[in-house]
C-alpha positions as CSV (number, residue, x, y, z in Angstrom):
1,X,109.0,62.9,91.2
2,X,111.8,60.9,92.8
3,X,112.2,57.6,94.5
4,X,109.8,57.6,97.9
5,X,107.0,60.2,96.2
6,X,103.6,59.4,96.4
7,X,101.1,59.3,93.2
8,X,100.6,62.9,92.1
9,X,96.8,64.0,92.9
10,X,96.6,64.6,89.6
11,X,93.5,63.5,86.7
12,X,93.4,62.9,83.2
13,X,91.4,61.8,80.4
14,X,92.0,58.5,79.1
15,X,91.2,56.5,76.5
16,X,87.2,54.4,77.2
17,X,86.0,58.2,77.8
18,X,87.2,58.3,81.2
19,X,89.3,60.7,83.4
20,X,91.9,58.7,85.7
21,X,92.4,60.2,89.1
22,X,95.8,58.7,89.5
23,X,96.2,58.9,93.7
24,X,93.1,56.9,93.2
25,X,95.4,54.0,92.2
26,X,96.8,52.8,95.6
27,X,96.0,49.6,96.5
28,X,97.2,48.3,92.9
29,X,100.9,48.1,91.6
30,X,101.0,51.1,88.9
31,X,103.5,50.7,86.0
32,X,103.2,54.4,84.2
33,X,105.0,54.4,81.4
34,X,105.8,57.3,78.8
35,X,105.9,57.3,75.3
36,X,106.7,59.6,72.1
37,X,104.2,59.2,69.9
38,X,101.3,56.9,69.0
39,X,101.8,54.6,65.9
40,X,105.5,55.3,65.3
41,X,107.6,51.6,65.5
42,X,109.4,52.0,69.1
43,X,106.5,53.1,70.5
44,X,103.8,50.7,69.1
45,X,106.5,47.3,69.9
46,X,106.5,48.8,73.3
47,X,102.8,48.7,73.5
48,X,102.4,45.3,72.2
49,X,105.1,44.0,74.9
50,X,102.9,45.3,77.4
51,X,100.0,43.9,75.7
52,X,101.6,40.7,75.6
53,X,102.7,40.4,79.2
54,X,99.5,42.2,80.3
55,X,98.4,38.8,82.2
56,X,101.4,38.3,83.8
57,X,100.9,41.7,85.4
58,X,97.7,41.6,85.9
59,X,98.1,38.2,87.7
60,X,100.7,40.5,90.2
61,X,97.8,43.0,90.6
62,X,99.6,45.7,88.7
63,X,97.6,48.4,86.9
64,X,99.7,49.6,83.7
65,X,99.2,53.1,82.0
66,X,100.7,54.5,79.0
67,X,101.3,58.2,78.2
68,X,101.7,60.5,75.9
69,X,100.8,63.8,74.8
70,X,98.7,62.1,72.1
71,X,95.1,63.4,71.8
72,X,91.9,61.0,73.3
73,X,90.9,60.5,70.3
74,X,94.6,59.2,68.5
75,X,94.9,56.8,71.9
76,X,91.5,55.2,71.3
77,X,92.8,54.1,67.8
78,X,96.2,53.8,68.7
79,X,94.9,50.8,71.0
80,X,92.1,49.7,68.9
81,X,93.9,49.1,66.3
82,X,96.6,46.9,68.6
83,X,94.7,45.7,70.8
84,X,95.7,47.3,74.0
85,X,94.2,45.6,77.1
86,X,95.3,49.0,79.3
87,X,94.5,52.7,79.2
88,X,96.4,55.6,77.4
89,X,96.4,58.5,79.5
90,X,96.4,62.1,77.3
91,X,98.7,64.3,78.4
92,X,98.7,67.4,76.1
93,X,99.2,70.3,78.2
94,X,102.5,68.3,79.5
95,X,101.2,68.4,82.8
96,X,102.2,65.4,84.0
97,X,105.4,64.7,81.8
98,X,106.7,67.4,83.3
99,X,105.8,66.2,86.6
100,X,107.8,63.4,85.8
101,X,110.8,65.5,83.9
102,X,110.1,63.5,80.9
103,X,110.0,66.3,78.2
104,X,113.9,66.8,77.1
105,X,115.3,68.2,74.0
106,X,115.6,65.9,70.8
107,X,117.3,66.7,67.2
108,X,114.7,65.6,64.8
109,X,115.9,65.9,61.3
110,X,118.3,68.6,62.0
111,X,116.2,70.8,64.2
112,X,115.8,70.7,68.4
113,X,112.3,69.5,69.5
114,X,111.0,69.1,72.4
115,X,109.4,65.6,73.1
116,X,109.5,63.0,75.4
117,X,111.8,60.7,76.7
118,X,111.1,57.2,77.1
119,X,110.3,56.1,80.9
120,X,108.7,54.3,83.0
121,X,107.8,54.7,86.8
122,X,106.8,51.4,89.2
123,X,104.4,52.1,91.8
124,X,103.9,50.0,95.0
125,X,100.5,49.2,96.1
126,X,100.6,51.7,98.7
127,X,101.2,54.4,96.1
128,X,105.2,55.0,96.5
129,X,107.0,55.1,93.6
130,X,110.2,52.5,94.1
131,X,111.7,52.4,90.5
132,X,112.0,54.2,87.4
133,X,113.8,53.5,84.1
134,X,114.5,56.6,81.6
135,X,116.1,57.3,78.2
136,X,114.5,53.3,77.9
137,X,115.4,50.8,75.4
138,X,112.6,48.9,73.9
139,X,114.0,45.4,73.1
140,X,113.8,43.5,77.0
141,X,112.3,46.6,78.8
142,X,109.1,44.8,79.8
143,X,110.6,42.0,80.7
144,X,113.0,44.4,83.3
145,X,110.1,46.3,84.3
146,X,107.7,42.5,85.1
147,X,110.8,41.2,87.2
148,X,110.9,44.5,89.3
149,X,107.3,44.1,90.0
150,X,108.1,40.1,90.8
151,X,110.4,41.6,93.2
152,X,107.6,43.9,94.8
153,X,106.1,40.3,96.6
């Protein structure tokens, strides 16, 4: 995926036992935004940001989606237990991470994984993707992401 793409024609199951066609999105602003792991401290502050600005966004008619390749069943208690207003998409085949060329080589205690990098994609309401953010920073990134979707109109 690159600047100018369309949403992938792609489904997945999500968290409220759902599957999410995601070209069904247009009409909406779509922030898509990828994660390690559920429950681990970057990835749950990020979470809560979103949660915490989720009106502000939803007041600029913007759909948000988290990812990860997190099981159905670890998203629905990953966002019960913080209160996530928004879905968790479950991508454990990799499917659409790799889509996205979010999967890159970490050390982790020594050893090279694979897992993903932190990113996030905006979405225009007519389905184009217009900005991305990767290797993210957690402090301010919601902030950076809700002023480029200000800037949207």
């Amino acid at each position: 995926m690159k600047i100018g793409d369309k949403l992938p024609k792609l489904s997945l199951p999500a968290t409220g036992n759902q599957i999410i066609k995601l070209s069904d999105l247009k009409g909406k602003n779509l922030v898509l935004y990828f994660y390690p792991r559920d429950n681990t401290p970057g990835c749950t502050q990020e979470g809560e940001d979103f949660r915490d600005q989720y009106a502000k966004f939803e007041s600029l008619d913007t759909t948000i989606l988290g990812v990860s390749r997190d099981s159905v069943k670890k998203h629905e208690n990953f966002k019960t237990k913080y209160e996530f207003p928004f879905d968790l998409l479950a991508d454990e085949d990799e499917t659409l991470c790799n889509l996205f060329l979010v999967i890159k080589p970490k050390n982790m205690f020594g050893k090279q994984v694979k897992g993903i990098e932190r990113s996030t994609f905006l979405f225009n309401k007519k389905g184009v993707l217009c900005q991305e953010w990767r290797k993210v920073k957690v402090p301010e990134h919601v902030q950076v992401v809700l002023e480029a979707v200000k800037a949207l109109g």
